[in-house]
MOPAC internal coordinates of N, CA, C and O (Angstrom, degrees):
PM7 1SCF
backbone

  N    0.0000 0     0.00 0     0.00 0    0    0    0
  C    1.4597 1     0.00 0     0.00 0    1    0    0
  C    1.5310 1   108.75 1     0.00 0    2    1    0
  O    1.2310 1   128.55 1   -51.79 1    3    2    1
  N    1.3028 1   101.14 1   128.21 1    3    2    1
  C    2.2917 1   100.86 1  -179.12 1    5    3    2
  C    1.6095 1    83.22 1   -73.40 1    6    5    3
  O    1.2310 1   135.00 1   -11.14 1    7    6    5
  N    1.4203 1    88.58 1   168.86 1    7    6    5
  C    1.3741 1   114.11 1  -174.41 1    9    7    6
  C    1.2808 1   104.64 1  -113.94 1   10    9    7
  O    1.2310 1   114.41 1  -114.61 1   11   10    9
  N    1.3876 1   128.19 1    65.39 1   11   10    9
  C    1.4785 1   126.63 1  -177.40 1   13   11   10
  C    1.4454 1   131.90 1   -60.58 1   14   13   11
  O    1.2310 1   110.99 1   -11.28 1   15   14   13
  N    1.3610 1   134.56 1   168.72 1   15   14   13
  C    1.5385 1   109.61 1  -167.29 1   17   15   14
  C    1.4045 1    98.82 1  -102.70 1   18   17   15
  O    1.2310 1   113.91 1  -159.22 1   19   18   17
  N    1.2141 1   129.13 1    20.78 1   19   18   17
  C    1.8148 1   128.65 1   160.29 1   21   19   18
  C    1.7934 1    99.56 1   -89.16 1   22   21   19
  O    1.2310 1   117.88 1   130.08 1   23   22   21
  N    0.9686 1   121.65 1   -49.92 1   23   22   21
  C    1.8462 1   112.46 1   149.17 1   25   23   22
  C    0.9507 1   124.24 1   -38.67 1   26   25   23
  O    1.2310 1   114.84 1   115.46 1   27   26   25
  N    1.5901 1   127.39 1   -64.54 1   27   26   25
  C    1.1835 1   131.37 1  -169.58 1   29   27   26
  C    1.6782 1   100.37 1   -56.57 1   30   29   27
  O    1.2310 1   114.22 1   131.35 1   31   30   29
  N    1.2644 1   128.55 1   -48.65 1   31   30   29
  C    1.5521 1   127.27 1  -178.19 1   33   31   30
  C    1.4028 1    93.66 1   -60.88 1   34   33   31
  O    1.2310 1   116.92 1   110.99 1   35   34   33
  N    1.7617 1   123.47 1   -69.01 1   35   34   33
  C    1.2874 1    87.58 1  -166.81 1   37   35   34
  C    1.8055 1   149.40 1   -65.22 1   38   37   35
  O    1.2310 1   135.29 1  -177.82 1   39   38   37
  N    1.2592 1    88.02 1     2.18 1   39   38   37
  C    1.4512 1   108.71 1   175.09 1   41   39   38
  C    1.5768 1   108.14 1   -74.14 1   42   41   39
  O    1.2310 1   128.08 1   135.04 1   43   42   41
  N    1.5896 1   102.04 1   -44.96 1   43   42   41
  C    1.6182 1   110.31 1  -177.82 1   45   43   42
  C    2.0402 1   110.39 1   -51.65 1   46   45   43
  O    1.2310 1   130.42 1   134.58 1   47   46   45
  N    1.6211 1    97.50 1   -45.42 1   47   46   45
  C    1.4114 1    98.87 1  -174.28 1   49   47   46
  C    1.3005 1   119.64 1   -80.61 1   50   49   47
  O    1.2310 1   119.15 1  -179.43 1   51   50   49
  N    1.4238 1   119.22 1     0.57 1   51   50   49
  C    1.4691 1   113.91 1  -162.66 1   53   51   50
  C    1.7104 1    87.20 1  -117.61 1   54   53   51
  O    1.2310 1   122.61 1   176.99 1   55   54   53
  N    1.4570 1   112.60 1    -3.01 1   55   54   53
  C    2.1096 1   114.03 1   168.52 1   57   55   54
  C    1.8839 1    90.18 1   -86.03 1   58   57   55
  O    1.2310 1   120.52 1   121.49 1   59   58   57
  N    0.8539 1   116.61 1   -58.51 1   59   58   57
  C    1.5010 1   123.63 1  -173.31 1   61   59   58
  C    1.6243 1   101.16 1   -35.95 1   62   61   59
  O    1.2310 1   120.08 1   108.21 1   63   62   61
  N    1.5291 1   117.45 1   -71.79 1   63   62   61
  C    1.0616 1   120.85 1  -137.45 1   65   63   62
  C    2.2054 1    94.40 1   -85.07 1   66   65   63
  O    1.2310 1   129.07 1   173.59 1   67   66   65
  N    1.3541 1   100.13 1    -6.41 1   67   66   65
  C    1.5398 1   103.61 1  -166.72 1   69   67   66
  C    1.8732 1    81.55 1   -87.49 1   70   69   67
  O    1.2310 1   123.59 1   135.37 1   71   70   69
  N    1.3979 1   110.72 1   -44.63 1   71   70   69
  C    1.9648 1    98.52 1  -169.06 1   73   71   70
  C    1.6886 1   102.77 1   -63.18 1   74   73   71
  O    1.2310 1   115.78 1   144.04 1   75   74   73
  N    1.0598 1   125.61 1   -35.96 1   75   74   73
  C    1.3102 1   136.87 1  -173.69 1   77   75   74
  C    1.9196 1   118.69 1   -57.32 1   78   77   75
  O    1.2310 1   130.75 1   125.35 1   79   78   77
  N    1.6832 1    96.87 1   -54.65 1   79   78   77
  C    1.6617 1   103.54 1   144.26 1   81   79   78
  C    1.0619 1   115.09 1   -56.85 1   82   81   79
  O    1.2310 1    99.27 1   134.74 1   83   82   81
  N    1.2501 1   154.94 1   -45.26 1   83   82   81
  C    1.9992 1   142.86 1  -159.47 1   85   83   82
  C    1.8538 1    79.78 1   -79.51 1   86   85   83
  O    1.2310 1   118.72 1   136.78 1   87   86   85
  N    1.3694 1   120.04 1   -43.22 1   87   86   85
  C    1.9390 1    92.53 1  -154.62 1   89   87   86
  C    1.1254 1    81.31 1   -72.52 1   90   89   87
  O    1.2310 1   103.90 1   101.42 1   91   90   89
  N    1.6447 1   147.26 1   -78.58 1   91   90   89
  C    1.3218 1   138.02 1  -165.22 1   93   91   90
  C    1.1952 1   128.71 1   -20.70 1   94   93   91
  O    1.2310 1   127.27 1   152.53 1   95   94   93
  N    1.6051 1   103.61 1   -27.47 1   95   94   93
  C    2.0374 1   103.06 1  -177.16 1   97   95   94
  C    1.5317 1    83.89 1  -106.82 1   98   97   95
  O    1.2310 1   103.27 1  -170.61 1   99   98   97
  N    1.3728 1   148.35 1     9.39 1   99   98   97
  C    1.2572 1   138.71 1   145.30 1  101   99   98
  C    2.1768 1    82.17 1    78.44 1  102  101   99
  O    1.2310 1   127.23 1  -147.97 1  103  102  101
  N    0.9677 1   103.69 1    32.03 1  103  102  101
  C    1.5529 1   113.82 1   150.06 1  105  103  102
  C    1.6825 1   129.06 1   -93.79 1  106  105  103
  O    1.2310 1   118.06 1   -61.75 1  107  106  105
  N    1.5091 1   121.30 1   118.25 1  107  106  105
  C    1.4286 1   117.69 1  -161.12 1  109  107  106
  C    1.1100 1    91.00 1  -109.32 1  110  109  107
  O    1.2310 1   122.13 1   -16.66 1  111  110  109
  N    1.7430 1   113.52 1   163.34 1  111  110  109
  C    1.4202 1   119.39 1  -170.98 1  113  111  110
  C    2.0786 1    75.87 1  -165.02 1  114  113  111
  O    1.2310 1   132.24 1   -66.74 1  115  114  113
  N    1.3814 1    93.96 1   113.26 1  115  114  113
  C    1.7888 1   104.08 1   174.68 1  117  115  114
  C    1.0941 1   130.27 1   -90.41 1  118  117  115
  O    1.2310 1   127.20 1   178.75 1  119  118  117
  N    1.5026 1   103.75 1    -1.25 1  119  118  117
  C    1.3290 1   106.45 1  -176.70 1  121  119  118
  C    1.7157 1   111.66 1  -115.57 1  122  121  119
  O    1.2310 1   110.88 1  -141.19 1  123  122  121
  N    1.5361 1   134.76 1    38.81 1  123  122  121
  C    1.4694 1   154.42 1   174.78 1  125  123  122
  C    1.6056 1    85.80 1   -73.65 1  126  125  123
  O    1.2310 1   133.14 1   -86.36 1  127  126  125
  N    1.4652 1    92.22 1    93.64 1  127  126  125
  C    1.8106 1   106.33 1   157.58 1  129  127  126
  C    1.4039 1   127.99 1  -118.48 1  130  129  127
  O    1.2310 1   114.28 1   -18.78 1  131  130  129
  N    1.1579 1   128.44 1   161.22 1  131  130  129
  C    1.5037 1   105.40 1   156.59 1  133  131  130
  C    1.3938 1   117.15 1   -56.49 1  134  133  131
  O    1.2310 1    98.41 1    90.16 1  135  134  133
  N    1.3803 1   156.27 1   -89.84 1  135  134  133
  C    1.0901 1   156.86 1    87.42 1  137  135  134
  C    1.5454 1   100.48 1    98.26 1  138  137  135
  O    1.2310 1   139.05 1   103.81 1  139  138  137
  N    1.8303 1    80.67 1   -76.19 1  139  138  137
  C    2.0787 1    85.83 1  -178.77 1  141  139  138
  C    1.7386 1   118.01 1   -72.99 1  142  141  139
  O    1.2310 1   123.62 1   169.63 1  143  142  141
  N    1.1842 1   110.67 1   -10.37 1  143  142  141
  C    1.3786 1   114.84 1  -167.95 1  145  143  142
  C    1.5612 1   119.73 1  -102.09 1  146  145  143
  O    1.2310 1   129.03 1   149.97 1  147  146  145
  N    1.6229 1   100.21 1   -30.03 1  147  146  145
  C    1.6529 1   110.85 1   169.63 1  149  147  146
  C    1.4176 1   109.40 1   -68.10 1  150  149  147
  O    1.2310 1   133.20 1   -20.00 1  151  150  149
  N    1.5688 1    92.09 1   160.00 1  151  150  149
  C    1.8014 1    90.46 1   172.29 1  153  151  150
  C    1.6034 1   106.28 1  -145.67 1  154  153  151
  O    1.2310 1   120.10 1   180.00 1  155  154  153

């Protein structure tokens, strides 16, 4: 499968909107890197 950049966004918005739920439930996660999150 290419990795097109309409994927690549939706991947971008669906990392956004998952860190955005953890601060809202006041759930921490210390390790949000680039690194750990790329693939």
């Amino acid at each position: 499968m290419e990795y097109t950049d309409t994927l690549r966004l939706a991947h971008s918005i669906q990392l956004i909107d998952i860190v955005k739920f953890l601060y809202k439930n006041y759930i921490i996660h210390r390790d949000i890197r680039p690194p750990i999150v790329m693939f």
